[in-house]
C-alpha positions, 0 to 999 in steps of 0.5 A: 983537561979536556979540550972545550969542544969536547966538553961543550959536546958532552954538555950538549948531550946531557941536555939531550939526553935530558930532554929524551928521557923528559919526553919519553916519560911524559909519553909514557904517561900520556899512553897509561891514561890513554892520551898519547897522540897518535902521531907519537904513538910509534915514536913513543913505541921506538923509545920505549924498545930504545929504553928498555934495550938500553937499560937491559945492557947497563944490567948485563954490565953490572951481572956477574955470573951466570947467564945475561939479562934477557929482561929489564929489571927493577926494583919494585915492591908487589904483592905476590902470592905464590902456591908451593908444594907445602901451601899458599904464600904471600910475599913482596916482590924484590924485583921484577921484569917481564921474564920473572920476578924475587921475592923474600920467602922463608921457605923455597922449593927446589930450584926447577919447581913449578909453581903458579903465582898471582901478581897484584899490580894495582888496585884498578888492575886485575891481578896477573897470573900465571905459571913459572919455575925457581930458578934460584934461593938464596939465603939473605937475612934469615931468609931466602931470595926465591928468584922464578923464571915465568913460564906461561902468563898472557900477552896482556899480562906481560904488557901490564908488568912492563907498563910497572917497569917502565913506571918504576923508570920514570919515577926514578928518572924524574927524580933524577932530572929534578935532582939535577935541575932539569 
């Protein structure tokens, strides 16, 4: 059993850690609709890096093989369209980061292929595009996981599919701290 001091800090943590991550979402939201006060702007800019480095460690803890994660990834369902050797595909993203993306496809080029995609992220959002290369297809379910490795997309474009990360995160944090009555 541990020591009550002990347990009283990591309680104190929790609520901490709680509160942080509460704030970081109300200022990730209050940034997207352009409201954020300036006077939280780097502060919001601090925990957005702090975040998102963080999160990108747990990822590496959890890869096996091959190279590290570089970028946070999350699980998000976007419509791609992607223009293969043999013609135009459309498809749903498995996951996503600023560094690549996954989809399901029923046919994938050879790994090193150089493709161009279109990103649809929102309705009010015009699709990002860009130049990338497979890095990986995996057969799943009669299907293969083409992962890509993005080549050439614009800064602002990059930002938008972060802003998508990072909505994906505080959507799922917020369902976490209401799980936990917060």
């Amino acid at each position: 059993m541990p020591l009550p001091v002990v347990q009283e800090n990591n309680q104190t943590m929790a609520i901490r850690l709680k509160h942080w991550l509460s704030q970081f979402c109300t200022w990730h939201e209050e940034w997207k609709k352009g409201e954020l006060d300036a006077e939280f702007q780097d502060d919001y800019n601090e925990a957005r890096a702090d975040l998102s480095a963080t999160l990108v460690l747990a990822q590496r803890l959890e890869f096996r093989g091959g190279a590290a994660r570089q970028a946070l990834r999350v699980a998000r369902a976007i419509p791609v369209e992607l223009d293969l050797p043999g013609g135009k595909i459309s498809a749903l993203t498995q996951d996503i980061s600023i560094s690549g993306l996954s989809a399901l496809v029923g046919e994938a080029p050879d790994v090193g292929t150089h493709l161009t995609f279109r990103l649809k992220l929102g309705r009010d959002i015009e699709a990002v595009s860009g130049r990338c290369h497979v890095v990986a297809a995996i057969p799943l379910q009669g299907s293969l996981r083409m992962a890509v490795a993005f080549d050439e997309i614009a800064n602002t474009a990059q930002l938008l599919i972060e802003d998508v990360v990072l909505d994906t995160i505080c959507a799922e944090i917020r369902t976490m701290l209401l799980r936990t009555g917060q």
